[in-house]
C-alpha positions as a Markdown table, in Angstrom:
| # | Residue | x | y | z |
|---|---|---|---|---|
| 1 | Unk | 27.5 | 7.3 | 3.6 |
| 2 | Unk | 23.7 | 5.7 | 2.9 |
| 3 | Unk | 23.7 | 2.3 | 1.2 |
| 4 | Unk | 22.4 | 2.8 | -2.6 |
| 5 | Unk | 18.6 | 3.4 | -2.8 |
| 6 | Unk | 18.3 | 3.9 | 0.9 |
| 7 | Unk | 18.6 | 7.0 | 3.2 |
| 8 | Unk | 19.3 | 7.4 | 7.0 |
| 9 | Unk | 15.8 | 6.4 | 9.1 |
| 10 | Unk | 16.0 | 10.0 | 10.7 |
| 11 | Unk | 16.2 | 11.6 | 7.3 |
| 12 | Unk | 13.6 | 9.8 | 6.3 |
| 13 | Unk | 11.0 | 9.9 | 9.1 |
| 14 | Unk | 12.0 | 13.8 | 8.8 |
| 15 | Unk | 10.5 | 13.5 | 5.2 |
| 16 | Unk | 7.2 | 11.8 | 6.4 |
| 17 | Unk | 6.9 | 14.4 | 10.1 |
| 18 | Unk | 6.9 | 17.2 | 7.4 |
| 19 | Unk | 4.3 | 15.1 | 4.8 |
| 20 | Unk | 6.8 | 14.7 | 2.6 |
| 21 | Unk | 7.1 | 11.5 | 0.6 |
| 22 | Unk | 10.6 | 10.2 | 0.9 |
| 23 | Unk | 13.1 | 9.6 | -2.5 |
| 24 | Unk | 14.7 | 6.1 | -1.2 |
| 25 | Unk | 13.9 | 3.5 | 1.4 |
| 26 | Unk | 14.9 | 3.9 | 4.9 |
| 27 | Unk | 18.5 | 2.0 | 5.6 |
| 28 | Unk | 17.5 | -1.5 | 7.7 |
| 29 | Unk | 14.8 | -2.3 | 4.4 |
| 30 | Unk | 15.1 | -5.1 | 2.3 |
| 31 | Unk | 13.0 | -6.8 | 0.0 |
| 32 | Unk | 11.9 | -9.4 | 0.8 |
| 33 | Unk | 12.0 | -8.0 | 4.8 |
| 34 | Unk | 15.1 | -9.9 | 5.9 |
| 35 | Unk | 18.0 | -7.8 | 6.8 |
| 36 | Unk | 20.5 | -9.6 | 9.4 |
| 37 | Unk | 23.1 | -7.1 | 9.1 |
| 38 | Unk | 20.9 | -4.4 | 10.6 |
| 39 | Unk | 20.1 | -3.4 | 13.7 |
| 40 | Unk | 16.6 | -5.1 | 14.9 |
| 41 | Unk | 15.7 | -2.9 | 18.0 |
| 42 | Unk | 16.4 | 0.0 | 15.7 |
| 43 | Unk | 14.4 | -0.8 | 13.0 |
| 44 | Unk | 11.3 | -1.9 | 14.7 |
| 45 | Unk | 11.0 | 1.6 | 16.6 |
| 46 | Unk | 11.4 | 3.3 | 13.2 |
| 47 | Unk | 8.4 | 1.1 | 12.0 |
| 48 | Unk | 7.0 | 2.5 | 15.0 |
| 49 | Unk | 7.1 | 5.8 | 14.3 |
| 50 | Unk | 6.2 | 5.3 | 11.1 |
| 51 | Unk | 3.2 | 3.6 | 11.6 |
| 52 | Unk | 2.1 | 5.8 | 14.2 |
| 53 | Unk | 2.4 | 9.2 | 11.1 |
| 54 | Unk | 0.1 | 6.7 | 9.5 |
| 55 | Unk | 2.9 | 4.6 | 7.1 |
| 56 | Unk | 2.4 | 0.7 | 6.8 |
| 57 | Unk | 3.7 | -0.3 | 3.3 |
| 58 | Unk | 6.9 | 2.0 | 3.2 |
| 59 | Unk | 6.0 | 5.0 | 0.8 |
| 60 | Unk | 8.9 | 6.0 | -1.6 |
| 61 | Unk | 9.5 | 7.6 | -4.5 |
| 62 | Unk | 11.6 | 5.1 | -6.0 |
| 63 | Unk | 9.3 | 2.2 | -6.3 |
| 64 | Unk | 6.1 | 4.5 | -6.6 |
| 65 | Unk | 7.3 | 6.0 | -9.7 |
| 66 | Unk | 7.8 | 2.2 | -11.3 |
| 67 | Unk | 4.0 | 1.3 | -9.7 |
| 68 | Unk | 2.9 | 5.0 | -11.7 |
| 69 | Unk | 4.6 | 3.8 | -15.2 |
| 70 | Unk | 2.8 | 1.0 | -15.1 |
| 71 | Unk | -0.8 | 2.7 | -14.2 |
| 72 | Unk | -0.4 | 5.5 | -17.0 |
| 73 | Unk | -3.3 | 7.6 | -17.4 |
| 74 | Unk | -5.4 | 5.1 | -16.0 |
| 75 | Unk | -8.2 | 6.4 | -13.3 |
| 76 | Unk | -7.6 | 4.5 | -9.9 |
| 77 | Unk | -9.4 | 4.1 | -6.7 |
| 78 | Unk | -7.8 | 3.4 | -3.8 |
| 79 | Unk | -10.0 | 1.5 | -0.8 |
| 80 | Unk | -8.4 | 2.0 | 3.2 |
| 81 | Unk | -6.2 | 4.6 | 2.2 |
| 82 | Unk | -5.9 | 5.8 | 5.6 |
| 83 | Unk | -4.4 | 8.9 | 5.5 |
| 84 | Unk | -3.2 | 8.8 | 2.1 |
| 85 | Unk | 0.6 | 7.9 | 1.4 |
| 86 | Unk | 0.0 | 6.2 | -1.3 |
| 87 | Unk | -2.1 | 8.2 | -3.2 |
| 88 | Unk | -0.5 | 11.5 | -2.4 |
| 89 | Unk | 3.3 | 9.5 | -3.6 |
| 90 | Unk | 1.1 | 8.5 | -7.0 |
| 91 | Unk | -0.3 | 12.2 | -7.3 |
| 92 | Unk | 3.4 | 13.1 | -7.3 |
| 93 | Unk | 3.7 | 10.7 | -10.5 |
| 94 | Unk | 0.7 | 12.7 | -12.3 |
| 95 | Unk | -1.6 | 9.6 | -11.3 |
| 96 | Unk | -5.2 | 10.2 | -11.2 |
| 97 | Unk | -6.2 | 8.8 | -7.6 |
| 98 | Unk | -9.4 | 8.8 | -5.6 |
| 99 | Unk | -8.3 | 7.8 | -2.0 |
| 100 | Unk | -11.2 | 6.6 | 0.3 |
| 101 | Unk | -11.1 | 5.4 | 3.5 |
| 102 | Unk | -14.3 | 5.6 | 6.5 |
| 103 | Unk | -11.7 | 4.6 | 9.3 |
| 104 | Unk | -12.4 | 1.2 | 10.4 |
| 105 | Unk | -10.5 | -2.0 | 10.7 |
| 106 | Unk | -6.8 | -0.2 | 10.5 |
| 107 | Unk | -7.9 | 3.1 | 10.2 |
| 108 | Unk | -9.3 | 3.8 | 13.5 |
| 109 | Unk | -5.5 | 4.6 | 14.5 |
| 110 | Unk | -5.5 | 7.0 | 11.8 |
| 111 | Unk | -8.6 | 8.9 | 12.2 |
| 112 | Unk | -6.7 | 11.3 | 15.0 |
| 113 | Unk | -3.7 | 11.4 | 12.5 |
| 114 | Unk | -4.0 | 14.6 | 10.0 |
| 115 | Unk | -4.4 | 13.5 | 6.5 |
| 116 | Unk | -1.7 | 14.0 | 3.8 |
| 117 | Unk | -3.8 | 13.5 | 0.7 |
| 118 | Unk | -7.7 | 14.2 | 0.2 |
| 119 | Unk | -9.6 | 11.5 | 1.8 |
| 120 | Unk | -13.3 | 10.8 | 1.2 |
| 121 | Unk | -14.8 | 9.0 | 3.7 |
| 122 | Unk | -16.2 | 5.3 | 2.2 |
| 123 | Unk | -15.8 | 2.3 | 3.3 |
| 124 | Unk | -14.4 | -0.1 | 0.7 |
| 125 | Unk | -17.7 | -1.5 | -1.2 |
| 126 | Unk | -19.2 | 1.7 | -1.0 |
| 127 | Unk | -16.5 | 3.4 | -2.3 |
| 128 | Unk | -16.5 | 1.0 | -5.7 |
| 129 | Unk | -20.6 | 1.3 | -6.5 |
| 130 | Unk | -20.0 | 5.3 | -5.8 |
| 131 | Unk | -16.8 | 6.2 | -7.6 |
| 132 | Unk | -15.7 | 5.2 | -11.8 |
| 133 | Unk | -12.4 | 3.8 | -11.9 |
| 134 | Unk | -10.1 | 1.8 | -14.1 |
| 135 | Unk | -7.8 | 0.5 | -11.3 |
| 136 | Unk | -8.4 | -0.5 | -8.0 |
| 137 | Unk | -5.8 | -0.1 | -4.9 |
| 138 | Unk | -5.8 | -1.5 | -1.5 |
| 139 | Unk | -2.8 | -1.6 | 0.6 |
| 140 | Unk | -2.2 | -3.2 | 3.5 |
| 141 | Unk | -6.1 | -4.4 | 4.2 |
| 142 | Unk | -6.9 | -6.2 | 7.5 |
| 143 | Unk | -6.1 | -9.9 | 7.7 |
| 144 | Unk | -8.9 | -10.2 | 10.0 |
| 145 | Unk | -11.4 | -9.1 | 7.7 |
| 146 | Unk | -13.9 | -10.0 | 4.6 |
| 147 | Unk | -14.2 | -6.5 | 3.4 |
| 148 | Unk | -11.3 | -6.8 | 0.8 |
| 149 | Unk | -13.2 | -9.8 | -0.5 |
| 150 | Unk | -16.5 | -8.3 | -0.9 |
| 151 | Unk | -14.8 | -4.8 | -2.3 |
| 152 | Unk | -13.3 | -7.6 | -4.9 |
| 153 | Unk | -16.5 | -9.2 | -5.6 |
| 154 | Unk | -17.9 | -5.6 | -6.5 |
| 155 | Unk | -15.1 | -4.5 | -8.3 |
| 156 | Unk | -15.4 | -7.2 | -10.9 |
| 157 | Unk | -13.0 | -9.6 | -12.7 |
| 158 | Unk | -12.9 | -7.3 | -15.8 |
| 159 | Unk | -10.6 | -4.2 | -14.6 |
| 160 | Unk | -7.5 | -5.0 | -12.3 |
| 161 | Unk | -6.5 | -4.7 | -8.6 |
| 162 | Unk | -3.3 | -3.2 | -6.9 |
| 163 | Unk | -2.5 | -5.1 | -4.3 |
| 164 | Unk | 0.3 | -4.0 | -1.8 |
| 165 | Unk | 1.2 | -6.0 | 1.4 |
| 166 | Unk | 2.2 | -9.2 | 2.7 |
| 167 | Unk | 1.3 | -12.6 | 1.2 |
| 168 | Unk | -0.8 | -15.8 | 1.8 |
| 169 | Unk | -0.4 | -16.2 | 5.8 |
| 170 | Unk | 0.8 | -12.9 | 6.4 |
| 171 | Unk | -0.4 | -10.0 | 8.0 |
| 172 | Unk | -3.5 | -9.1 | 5.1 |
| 173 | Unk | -6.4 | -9.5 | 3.8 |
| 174 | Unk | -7.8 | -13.3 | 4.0 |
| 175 | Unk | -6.9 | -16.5 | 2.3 |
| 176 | Unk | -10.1 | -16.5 | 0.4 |
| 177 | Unk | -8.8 | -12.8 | -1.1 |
| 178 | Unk | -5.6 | -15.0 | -2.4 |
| 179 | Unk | -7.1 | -17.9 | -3.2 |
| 180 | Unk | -9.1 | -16.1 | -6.4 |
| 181 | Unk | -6.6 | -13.3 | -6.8 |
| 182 | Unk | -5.0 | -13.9 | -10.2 |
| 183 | Unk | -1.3 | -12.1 | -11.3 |
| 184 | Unk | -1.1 | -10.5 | -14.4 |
| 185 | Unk | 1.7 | -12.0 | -17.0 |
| 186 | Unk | 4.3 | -9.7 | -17.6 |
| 187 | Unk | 4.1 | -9.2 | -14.0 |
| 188 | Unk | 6.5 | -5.2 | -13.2 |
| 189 | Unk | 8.9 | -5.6 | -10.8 |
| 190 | Unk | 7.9 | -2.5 | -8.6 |
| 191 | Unk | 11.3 | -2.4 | -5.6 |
| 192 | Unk | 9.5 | -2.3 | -2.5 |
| 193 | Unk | 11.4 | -3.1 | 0.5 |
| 194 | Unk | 10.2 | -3.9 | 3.7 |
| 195 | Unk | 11.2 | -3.8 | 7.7 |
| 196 | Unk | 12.7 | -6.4 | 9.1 |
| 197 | Unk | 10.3 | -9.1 | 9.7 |
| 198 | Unk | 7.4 | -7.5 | 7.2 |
| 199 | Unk | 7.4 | -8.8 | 3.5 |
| 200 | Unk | 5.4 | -6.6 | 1.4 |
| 201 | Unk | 4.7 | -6.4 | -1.9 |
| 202 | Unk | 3.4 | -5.1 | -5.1 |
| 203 | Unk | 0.9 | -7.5 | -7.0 |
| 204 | Unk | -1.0 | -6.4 | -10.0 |
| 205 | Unk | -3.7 | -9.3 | -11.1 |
| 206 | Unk | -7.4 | -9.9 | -11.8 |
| 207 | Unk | -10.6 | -11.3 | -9.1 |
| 208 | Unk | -11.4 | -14.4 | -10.5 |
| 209 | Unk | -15.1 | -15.6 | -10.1 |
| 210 | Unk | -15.9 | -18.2 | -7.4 |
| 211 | Unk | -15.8 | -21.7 | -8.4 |
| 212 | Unk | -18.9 | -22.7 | -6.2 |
């Protein structure tokens, strides 16, 4: 029997081997990415696995479908898509999604891996002074990188940003990305749970303009 809003981690990397996006979380998930009860050594091979079919933030259906509610009809680009989990899982919510990605940083991994959603190959600024959008998404961007600060610095402070992943002093983007990130009020709760020992999440805000 699978806890509620979970499914067994076979079942589900079955989903994502056959480009499938999965209903429910695998089981050994939590939000907030603590899970004691689980199995560690199990879990962190099945983020393995995952990771290596090119899934960071877990993709499922059940918190994608909240994210889509909240994005309506609304054009979005997403920047470092890899090989498109995201967008393909908002496609399946009748989003309209541009997913770019050139492969660096992150995506060097996934430049072997076959894509499972029409990728065009931009890297992140470029993508923004190219492409028209309403709403821009980057998940999971390289902590050891600038680019999701200059992407934002492009993008604007008018129009809002997606951001899915871990927080200040985790494993993305910079602290000079959260430092003039702004969250929207009214703020969704979007249920996406983690691995052990990851703590991503969905935050929906505005770029701020520097203060220097």
């Amino acid at each position: 029997m699978r806890t509620l809003g979970t499914m067994p981690i076979e079942e589900f990397i079955g989903c994502i081997k056959n480009g499938e996006i999965p209903l429910y979380a695998p089981e050994g998930t939590s939000r907030g990415g603590w899970d004691f009860k689980r199995d560690y050594f199990k879990t962190f091979q099945a983020k393995t696995r995952c990771n290596k079919l090119g899934m960071w933030a877990i993709v499922y259906h059940e918190w994608v479908k909240e994210l889509a509610k909240w994005i309506g009809n609304r054009q979005c680009l997403e920047i470092m898509a890899g090989v498109g989990w995201l967008a393909k899982g908002l496609k399946q919510c009748d989003v309209n999604i541009i997913a770019t990605d050139n492969f660096s940083g992150y995506g060097k991994q996934h430049a072997k891996i076959e894509p499972v959603f029409p990728i065009s190959n931009y890297e992140a600024s470029e993508a923004i002074m190219n492409i028209n959008a309403d709403i821009l998404i980057a998940s999971w961007p390289p902590y050891a990188s600038d680019s999701i600060v200059k992407a934002s610095d492009i993008w604007g402070t008018e129009k809002p940003i997606i951001y899915i992943g871990e927080d200040q002093g985790g494993c993305n983007a910079t602290d000079a990305f959260f430092e003039r990130f702004k969250l929207i009020q009214n703020h969704p709760d979007i249920p996406l749970k983690s691995w052990s020992g990851i703590h991503d999440s969905v935050k929906i805000g505005y770029w701020q303009p520097t203060t220097k």
